[in-house]
C-alpha positions, -999 to 999 in steps of 0.1 A, spaced: -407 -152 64 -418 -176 34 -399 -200 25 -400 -213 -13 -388 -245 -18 -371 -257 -48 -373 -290 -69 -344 -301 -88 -359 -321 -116 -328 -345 -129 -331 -353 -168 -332 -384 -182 -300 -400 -193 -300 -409 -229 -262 -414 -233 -240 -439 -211 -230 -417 -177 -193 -402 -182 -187 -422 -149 -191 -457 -169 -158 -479 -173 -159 -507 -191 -139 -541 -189 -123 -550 -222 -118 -585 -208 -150 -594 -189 -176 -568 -209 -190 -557 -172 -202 -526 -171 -201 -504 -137 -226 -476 -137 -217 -468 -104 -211 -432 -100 -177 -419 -82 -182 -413 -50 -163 -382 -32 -154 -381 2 -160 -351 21 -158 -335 55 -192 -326 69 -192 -290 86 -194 -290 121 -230 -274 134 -210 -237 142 -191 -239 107 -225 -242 93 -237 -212 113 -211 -188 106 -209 -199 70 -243 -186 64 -235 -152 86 -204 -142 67 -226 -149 33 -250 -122 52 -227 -103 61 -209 -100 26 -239 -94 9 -252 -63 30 -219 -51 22 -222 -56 -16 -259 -41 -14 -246 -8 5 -218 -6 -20 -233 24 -40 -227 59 -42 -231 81 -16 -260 101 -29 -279 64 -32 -267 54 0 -285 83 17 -315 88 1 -346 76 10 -374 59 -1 -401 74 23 -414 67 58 -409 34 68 -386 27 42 -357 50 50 -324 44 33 -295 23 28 -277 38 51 -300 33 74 -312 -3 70 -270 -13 73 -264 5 104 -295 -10 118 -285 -47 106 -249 -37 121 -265 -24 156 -283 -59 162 -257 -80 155 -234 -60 174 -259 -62 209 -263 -99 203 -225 -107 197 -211 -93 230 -246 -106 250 -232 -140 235 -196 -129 247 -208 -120 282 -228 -151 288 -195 -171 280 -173 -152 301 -154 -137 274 -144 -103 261 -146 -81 248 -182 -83 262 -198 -48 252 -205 -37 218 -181 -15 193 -207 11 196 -200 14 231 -163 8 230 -159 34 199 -183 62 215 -204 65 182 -231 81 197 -216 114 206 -190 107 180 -213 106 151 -229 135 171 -260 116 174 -287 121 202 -281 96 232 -319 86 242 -336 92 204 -321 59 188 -347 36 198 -347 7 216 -308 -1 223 -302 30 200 -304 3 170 -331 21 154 -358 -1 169 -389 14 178 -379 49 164 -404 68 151 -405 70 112 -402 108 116 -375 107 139 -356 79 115 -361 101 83 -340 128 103 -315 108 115 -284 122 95 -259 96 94 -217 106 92 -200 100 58 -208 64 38 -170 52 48 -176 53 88 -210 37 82 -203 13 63 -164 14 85 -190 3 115 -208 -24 103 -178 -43 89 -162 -43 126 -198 -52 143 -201 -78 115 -165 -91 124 -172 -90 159 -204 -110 155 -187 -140 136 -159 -136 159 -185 -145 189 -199 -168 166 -171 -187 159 -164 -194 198 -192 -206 208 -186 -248 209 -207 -269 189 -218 -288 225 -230 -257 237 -250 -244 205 -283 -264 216 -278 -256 250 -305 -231 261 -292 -195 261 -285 -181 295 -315 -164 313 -334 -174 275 -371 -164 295 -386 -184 257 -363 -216 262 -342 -205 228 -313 -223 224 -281 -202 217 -283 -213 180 -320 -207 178 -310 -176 193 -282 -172 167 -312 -180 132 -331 -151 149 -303 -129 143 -292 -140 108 -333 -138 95 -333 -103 105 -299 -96 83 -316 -111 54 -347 -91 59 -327 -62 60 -307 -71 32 -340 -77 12 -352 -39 20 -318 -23 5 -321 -44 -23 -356 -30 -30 -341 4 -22 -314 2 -47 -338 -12 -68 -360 18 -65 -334 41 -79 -329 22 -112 -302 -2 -102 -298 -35 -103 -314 -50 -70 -305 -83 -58 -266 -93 -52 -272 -126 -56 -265 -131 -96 
């Protein structure tokens, strides 16, 4: 996935800074700018910062009316709908993998825990690769019939909470630590950037959606 990087260009200064104070008795000037003092995030602030920004903006994306949410934009494409559940089902595997491997629980996914499969009434078996839509045929995800916009979007605010919840646990020693049985060497936070590019690549495709049906498409403004 490009990425474009941006140059800030700073203007000239033709006028003394605002900063400036000058000494009425010794006519010394001190340009020096203020300086704040701040508290740098800590590595796993950082992550989970830029997952709840995700997160929030999938949200705001799917946040349309249910006739947009389902509709599709053709094979390949699919809809709104789908492209949230699918973010939600990813983020939801990898948080209780990351749960397990630290001993914690819960340590299986809402999906499981919540029987949405049979729930949703939903084929076990046709959902692709850990029934996330992975690997599902385009014809097979253009029938996929999805239960009312409120328990969609209902799941992927609890799989999103349960990701920065796993998130948020892991210590910042143990984010460059390789990822248990990791067969590529990943770290757990190289591990954790895989998951948050594919929620902005996701978050991309609904925003082309919406933009497909007349409306506004990024979230971002």
């Amino acid at each position: 996935m490009p990425i474009t990087a941006m140059w800030v260009v700073r203007p000239q200064l033709t006028e003394r800074p605002p900063t400036s104070i000058d000494s009425s008795r010794s006519g010394i000037r001190n340009n020096h700018p203020r300086v704040m003092a701040t508290n740098p995030r800590s590595l796993s602030e950082t992550v989970l910062r830029f997952y709840r920004q995700a997160h929030e903006r999938l949200l705001k994306a799917a946040d349309v009316r249910p006739d947009q949410f389902a509709w599709s934009a053709g094979p390949s494409l699919h809809s709104i709908a789908w492209h949230l559940w699918h973010a939600a089902r990813w983020d939801d595997f990898f948080a209780a993998h990351f749960q397990g491997d630290f001993g914690r629980e819960p340590a299986s996914e809402v999906w499981q825990r919540e029987s949405l499969t049979s729930r949703w009434s939903l084929t076990s078996g046709s959902l692709g690769r850990r029934e996330s839509g992975t690997e599902m045929s385009d014809e097979m995800a253009e029938s996929l019939r999805f239960p009312d916009q409120s328990e969609v979007t209902g799941y992927a605010r609890r799989a999103f909470a349960f990701a920065e919840e796993a998130i948020a646990s892991i210590p910042d020693g143990l984010l460059l630590a390789v990822a248990k049985d990791d067969a590529d060497g990943d770290s757990n936070v190289d591990n954790a950037f895989i998951y948050l590019e594919h929620l902005n690549r996701h978050l991309g495709m609904i925003e082309a959606i919406r933009g497909l049906q007349g409306m506004a498409g990024s979230v971002t403004r």
